[in-house]
Every structure is written in C-alpha cells, then in structure tokens.
N, C-alpha and C positions, 0 to 999 in steps of 0.2 A: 464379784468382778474386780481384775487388779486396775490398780491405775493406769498398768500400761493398755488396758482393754479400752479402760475412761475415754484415755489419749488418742486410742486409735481410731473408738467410734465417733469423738466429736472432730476426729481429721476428716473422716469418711464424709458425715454428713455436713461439714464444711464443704469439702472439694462438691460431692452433690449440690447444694444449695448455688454455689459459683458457676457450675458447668449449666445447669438451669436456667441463673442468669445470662451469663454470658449468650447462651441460644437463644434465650429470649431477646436479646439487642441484638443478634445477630438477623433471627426473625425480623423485625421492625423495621431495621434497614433494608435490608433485600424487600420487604412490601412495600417500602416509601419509593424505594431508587433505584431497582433494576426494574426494565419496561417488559427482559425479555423473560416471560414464563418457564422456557425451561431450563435457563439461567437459574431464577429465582428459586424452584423448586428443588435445585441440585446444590443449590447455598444451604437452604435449607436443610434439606436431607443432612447432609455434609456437617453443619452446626451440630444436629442433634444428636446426630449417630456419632462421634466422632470426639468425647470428649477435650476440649481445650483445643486440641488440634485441628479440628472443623475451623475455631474462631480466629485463633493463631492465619491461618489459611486463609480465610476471609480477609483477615485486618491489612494480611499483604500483598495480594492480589485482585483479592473480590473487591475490593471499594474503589473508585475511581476519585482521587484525590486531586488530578491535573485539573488548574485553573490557570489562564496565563497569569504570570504574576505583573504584568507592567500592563499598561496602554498597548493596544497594539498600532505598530507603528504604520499599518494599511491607513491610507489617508481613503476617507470615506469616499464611493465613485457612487453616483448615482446610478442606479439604474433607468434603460432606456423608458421610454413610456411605451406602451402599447402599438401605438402608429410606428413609431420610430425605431422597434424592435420588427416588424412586421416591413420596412424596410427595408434591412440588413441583411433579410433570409427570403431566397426565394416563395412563394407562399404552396405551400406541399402538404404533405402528410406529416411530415416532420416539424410543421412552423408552430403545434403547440409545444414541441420538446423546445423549442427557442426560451418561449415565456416560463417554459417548469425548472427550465435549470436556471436563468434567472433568480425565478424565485426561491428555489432553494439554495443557492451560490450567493446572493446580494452581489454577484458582480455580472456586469456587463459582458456580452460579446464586444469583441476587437474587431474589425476587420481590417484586411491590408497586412497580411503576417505570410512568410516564408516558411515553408517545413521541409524538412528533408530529413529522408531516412537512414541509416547505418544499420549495416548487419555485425552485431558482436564488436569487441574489443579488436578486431582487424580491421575496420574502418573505423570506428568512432574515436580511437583513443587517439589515434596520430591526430584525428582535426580537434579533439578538444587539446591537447598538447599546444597544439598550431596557434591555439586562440589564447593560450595560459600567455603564451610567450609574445602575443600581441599585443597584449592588455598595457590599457595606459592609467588606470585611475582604481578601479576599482572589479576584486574577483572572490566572489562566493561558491563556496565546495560544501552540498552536501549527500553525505553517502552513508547508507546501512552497513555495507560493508566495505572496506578501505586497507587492502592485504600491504606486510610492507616485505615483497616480495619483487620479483624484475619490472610485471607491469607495473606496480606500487611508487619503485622507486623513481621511474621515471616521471610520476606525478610528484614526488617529492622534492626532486631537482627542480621541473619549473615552479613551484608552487614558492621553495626558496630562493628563487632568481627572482621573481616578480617581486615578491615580496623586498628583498634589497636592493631593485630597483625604486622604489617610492610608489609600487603599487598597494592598496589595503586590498590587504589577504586577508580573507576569515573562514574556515573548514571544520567542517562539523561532522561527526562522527557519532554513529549510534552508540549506546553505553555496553549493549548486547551483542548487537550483529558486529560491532567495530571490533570485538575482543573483549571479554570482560575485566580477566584476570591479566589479561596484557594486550596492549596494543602498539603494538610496534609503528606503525603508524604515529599516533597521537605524540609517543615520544621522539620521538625524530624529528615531526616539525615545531614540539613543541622547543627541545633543544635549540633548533636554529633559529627561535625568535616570531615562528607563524603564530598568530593567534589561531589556535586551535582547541573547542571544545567539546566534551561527550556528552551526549544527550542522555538525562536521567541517569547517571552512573553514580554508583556510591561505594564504597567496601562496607558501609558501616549497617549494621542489618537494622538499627533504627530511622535509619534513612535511605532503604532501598527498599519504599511498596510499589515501585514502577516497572518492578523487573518485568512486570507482562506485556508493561506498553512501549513498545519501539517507534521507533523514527525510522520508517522502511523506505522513505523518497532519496531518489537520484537526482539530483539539480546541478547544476555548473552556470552560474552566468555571469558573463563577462561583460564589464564599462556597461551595463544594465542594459545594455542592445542585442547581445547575443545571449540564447541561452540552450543548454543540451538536457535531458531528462527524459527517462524512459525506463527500461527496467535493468540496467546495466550496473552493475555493482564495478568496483576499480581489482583487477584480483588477474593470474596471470590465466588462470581456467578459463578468462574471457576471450584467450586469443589461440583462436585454433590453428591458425597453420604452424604454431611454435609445438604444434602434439602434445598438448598437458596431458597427467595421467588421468585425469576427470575433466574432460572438454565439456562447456556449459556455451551454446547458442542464445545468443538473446536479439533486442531490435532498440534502439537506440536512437533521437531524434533530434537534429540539428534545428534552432526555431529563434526567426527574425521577423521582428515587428513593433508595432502597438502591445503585443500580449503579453512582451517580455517583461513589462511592469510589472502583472499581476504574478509572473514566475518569480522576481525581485522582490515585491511584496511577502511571496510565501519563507521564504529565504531571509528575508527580515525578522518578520514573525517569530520562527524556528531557535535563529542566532539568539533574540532578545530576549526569549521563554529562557534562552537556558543561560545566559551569560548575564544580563540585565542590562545589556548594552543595547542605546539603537541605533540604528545606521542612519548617517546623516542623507544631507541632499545630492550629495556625486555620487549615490549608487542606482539617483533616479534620475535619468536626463529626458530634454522631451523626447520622443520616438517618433516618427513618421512614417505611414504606411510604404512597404516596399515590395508588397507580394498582394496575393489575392486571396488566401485562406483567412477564411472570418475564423476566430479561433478562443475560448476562454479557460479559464483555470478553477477544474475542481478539487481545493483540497478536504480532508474529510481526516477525523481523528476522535479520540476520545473524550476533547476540550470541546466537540462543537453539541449543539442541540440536537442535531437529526446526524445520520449517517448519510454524508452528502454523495459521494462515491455511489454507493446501493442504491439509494432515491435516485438519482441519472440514470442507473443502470436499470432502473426499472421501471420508469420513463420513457425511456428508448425502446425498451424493450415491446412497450403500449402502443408506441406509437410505427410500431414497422409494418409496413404492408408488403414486403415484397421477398427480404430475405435479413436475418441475422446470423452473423458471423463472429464467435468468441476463440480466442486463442489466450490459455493459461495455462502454467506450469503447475500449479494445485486448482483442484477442484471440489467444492466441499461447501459451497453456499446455502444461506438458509431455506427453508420449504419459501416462503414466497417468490424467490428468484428462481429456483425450480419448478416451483409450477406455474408463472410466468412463460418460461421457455416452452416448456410442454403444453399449455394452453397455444400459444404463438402456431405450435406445431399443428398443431388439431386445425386451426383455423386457414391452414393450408402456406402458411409461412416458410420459406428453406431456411430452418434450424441447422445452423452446421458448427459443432465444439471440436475446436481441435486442442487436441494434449497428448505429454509426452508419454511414451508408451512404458517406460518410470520413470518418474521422478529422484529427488534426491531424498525424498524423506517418505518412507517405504509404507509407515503407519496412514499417511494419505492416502496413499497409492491405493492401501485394502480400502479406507472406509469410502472410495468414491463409486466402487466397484456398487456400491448398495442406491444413491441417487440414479445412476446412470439407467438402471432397468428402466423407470418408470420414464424416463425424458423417452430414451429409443421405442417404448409400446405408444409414443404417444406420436412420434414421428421424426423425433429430431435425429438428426447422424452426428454419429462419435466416432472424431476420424484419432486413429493413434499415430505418433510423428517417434520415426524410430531415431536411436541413438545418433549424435550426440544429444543429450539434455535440452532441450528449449526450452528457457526462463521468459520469453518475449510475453508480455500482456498488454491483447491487443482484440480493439470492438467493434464492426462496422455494423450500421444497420443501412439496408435498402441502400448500399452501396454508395451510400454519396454523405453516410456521415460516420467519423471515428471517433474512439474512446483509448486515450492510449496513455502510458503514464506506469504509473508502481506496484499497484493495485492487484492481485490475486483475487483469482474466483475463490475465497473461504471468507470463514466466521471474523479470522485473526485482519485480516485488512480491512474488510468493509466495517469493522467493529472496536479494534481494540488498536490497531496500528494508526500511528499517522501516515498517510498516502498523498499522491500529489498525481492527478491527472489533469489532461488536457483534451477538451471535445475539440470536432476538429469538424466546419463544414464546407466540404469540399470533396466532391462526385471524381475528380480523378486521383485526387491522395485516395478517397478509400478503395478505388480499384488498384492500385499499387499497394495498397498492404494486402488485398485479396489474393493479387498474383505473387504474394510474398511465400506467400505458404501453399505449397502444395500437400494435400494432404493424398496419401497413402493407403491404408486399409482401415477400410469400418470396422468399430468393433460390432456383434451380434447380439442377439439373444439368446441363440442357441451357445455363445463362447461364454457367455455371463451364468447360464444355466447349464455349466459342465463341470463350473466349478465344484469339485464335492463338499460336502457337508463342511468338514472340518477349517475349510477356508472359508468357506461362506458364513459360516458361525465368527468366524477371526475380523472378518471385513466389516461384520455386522457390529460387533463388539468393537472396535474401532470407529466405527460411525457415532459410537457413544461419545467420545470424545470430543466430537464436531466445536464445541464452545469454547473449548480450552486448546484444539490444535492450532 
C-alpha cells in the first residue's frame, strides 16, 4: 500500500469517525429539546443520512438559540383572580377560555378598549398616516415587511417629520421579510436620522442561525393610546384601487383603550431583544377606558415556553358550542388543530374555513389540498375567496368572540415565527368580522377526489414539508 493509499484511508476513516460523531450530538440534542416528534425524527434522519451537511443544517436552523437577551421591560401585571375574572366576562360557554388564556398569556383581560376595523391599505394607511402625524411624544413601527415603494414612502416622509419634530421614533423591520440583501426601507430612514432596526439580520454566516425565525407582527402605536395591528404589511399591493399588478386584500384594526399597554409592552419587548435599548416611561402613559370591548394581547414566538397563539386557538376551539369561523391566507396546521376542528364538526358545531382560492406561495396551496379531505368528511365547509389575494387572519367563535392579529393557520407562525394577536370579547365586533367575508363556493369532495394521480402525489409530497414551510 503507497503512502498516498495510507493518507487516504486515515482521511476516510477520520471524516467517518467525525460524521458519526457529529450525528451523534446532533442525535442528543433533538432528544433533549425538540418536543415535536416529527421534527425530531426528520433532524434526525437528516444528521445521519446526510453527512456533515445534516449537522451544518441543524447547527443553523434546527436549534433554537433566541433567549431575550435583557430584562423584559413588561412591567409584571397581575393576573385577575378567579371572582374577579368571572366578572369582566359575561358567564357563558366561553367564561373558561377567560381563565385558559389567562393562564397561558400571564396577562390580564382589559376592558373598556375601542376597535375598529379597515379593509386593506385603502383605509387603514391614510388613518395610521393621520395618527403618524398627530403624534406628540412618542411612535413605534413594527412590520414584517416595510416596501420602499409609493405606499412605503409615504410612511417614510411622516415617520421623518415626526421624528424632527421631537417625537421618539423607533421602526422595526424584519431581517427576512424587510429585504434581506437590501432594504430600501431601513436605509432611507436610517439616513435621515430614524432609529431604525432589523430583527435578527446578519450578512455574516457565523451570525445568522436565525434566518428561520422571523418577526411576522404588524403593530403601529402611537403616544402609547392608540395602536393599529393586524395582518397588513406597508407595501403598495396593499392598496387596491391604485390597480397593482398583484393586488393582496387584507383586514387591519384600529385599537383604543386599556389594551394598548400590553400592544406597547409587546413593542418594547421586540425593539429591546434586538437593539438593547429600553423604552422609557412616555411610551407608557395611564389609559382610561373609552369603549366597551374587553380585549387582551396574545404574543407567541420561539422565546416562549408553550406556543401561546396555538394553545388559544385551541382553547377556543374546546370551548364553541354553536359555531367557528377561521379566515387564513395559508393553511397547513398541525394534526391537533385539525382534528380539533373536525371533532368540533362531528359534534354538530358550523365549522366554516375560509381561504384564498391561491395563495401566494403555490407549494402551500398543493400541500393543504391533503388536510382539508378529512376536515370536509367530517363536516366542516371550505369556502374558497376568489381573486384578489386575501391575507386577512381572522377567528370567531359562537359569534361573540374574535382572534385577530398576524398569525396564519401553519407550522411556521403558531411555531417558529413571532406573532402578535389580540382576543377580542365582544358579540357585535365578531358579527361585523362575520359579515366581513362573504364566502362564495365550497370546495367538495368530489373536486378534491378529481384531482389525478400526479397532483395528488405533488400535494402529498408537499405536505411533507408542513415543518419547514
């Protein structure tokens, strides 16, 4: 045997020896710290089959490394006690979702909160504009995505008025969804002096294992009394009557109260994770009730313990006696939320899902086609909402309570994304987001079982994907 043989088999059974190990810590950690089984099984897989590049993969997506790095600046609120939750909510079929999102939120219900609704970037952008330019003390922006385009710029102009009027500006921007490789945005107010940051952004590939976790909420709140949030991204697609070449509908939510703290709070949080800064006291002033909607804030992300979003939603879901109503722009949640719904349905519940009849991202669009048979055999209606695009995510249950906020029915929000919702109790808000949507034509069984082979093969293989879309 020549040397260079020597050389090669002690390279050989070196890189062997490494790739072994390395699976094997790859192994250890997915058993200690992923909860979800078919997560853990596909790390795995993925480690062993896959030399060096399984772990490579893992090291920079699979591990969940976000911890906040400061104090969070959420000044602890107690929660109500049992009588005094019992209360604040009429006592129904609904009054244990009172005490479960409690307990899973650690915050209180508000009541005494205004809401109002906007359809798409042709109402909501003039009134949050309206408010940019009211502002007297203090204005937090943050957005998944933030285009700097006609609608963009007009958020750009007031955002540096305010700012060189003596208001504290602070805008946040996801590291992903804002632009990775550029954000035209970010530099333009970063130019004119706005403090503006990107959430988890890095170029440098030793300090980017975040790129799976986004910052997907929409918040705006202004002098910490008024605040907007929903699923409205800043971009000009938003605003239909200008005819974009890709029109996108969505629902967007004006909100005055007590609540707007804990929107404040979430927006503290977010700015402090990524900047190291905390927001002083003028971004928290007292509030007084001015409406009647009791109202609280569920955020949910990859920093917390439980998936708080999901647990609500599945809560709510427990607790409807009469009818649930979901509207998402993706569809693709895990088997227990699925078969939640489809149980709901059996037990004589109106299950009604509405979604768009496509979406924007085509690979969902196949893999939901594979959930949806067994919800429809079990009772629920699946109404399809024809073009334009609806991005609105939006939940009532038994008509008299809503789930509304940033939140998509998939893997990627209730799991890996940070989200920001708001429960909402209040019997005529959620008849007004009911009458918001009218839905159109059901899909069938027999439309789902026409599909031939080769797509149904394509939709099914796509469904694989469910953890990583």
């Amino acid at each position: 045997m020549t040397v260079d043989d020597n050389l090669a088999a002690v390279v050989g059974a070196t890189a062997a020896v490494a790739h072994v190990a390395l699976a094997v810590a790859v192994t250890v950690h997915v058993l200690l710290y992923k909860r979800s089984v078919g997560a853990a099984v596909s790390w795995i897989g993925i480690a062993w089959l896959s030399p060096f590049l399984g772990g490579l993969l893992y090291a920079i997506i699979g591990i969940n490394r976000v911890k906040r790095r400061a104090q969070r600046l959420r000044r602890q609120h107690l929660l109500p006690a049992a009588d005094d939750a019992a209360a604040t909510v009429t006592r129904d079929s609904l009054t244990p979702l009172e005490y479960a999102v409690g307990r899973v939120t650690g915050l209180p219900s508000k009541p005494g909160n205004i809401v109002e609704m906007m359809h798409s970037g042709d109402e909501a952008y003039p009134r949050m504009l309206e408010e940019i330019g009211k502002a007297k003390s203090t204005i937090g922006l943050c957005s998944y995505i933030f285009r700097a385009d006609s609608a963009g710029e007009k958020f750009h102009e007031a955002l540096i008025a305010a700012q060189q009027r003596g208001v504290k500006v602070r805008v946040l921007i996801d590291g992903v969804g804002g632009g990775y490789f550029w954000s035209g945005t970010y530099n333009r107010l970063r130019k004119a002096g706005v403090p503006v940051a990107r959430f988890l952004h890095s170029y440098f590939p030793w300090r980017t294992p975040f790129v799976n976790l986004r910052n997907h909420r929409k918040l705006l709140v202004i002098d910490g009394r008024v605040a907007f949030t929903g699923g409205l991204n800043i971009g000009a697609e938003n605003v239909i009557a200008e005819n974009p070449p890709h029109p996108v509908r969505d629902t967007h939510f004006r909100i005055e109260g007590p609540v707007v703290e804990q929107l404040t709070d979430a927006f503290a949080d977010d700015w402090q994770f990524t900047t190291g800064e905390p927001l002083d006291d003028d971004w928290f002033p007292t509030l007084e009730p001015v409406g009647t909607v009791l109202a609280r804030v569920v955020p949910s992300g990859p920093d917390e313990d439980m998936e708080q979003i999901e647990f609500v939603t599945l809560h709510a879901i427990s607790c409807a006696r009469d009818s649930i109503r979901v509207v998402t722009p993706y569809f693709l949640p895990g088997e227990p939320l699925t078969m939640a719904l489809g149980l709901a349905a059996m037990r004589g519940i109106k299950v009604d899902i509405l979604l768009p009849e496509n979406s924007n991202h085509a690979i969902l669009d196949w893999a939901r086609r594979v959930p949806l048979r067994p919800l429809i055999e079990a009772g629920c209606r699946i109404w399809m909402m024809p073009a334009p695009f609806d991005h609105s995510k939006l939940m009532t249950i038994d008509d008299s309570w809503s789930f509304i906020g940033s939140a998509n029915w998939d893997t990627r929000s209730f799991r890996l994304n940070f989200e920001l919702n708001v429960e909402l109790h209040d019997a005529a808000f959620a008849r007004q987001i009911v009458d918001s949507k009218k839905p159109q034509r059901c899909l069938t069984l027999a439309e789902i079982d026409g599909d031939p082979l080769p797509i149904r093969l394509r939709n099914s293989a796509a469904r694989l994907l469910q953890p990583y879309l």
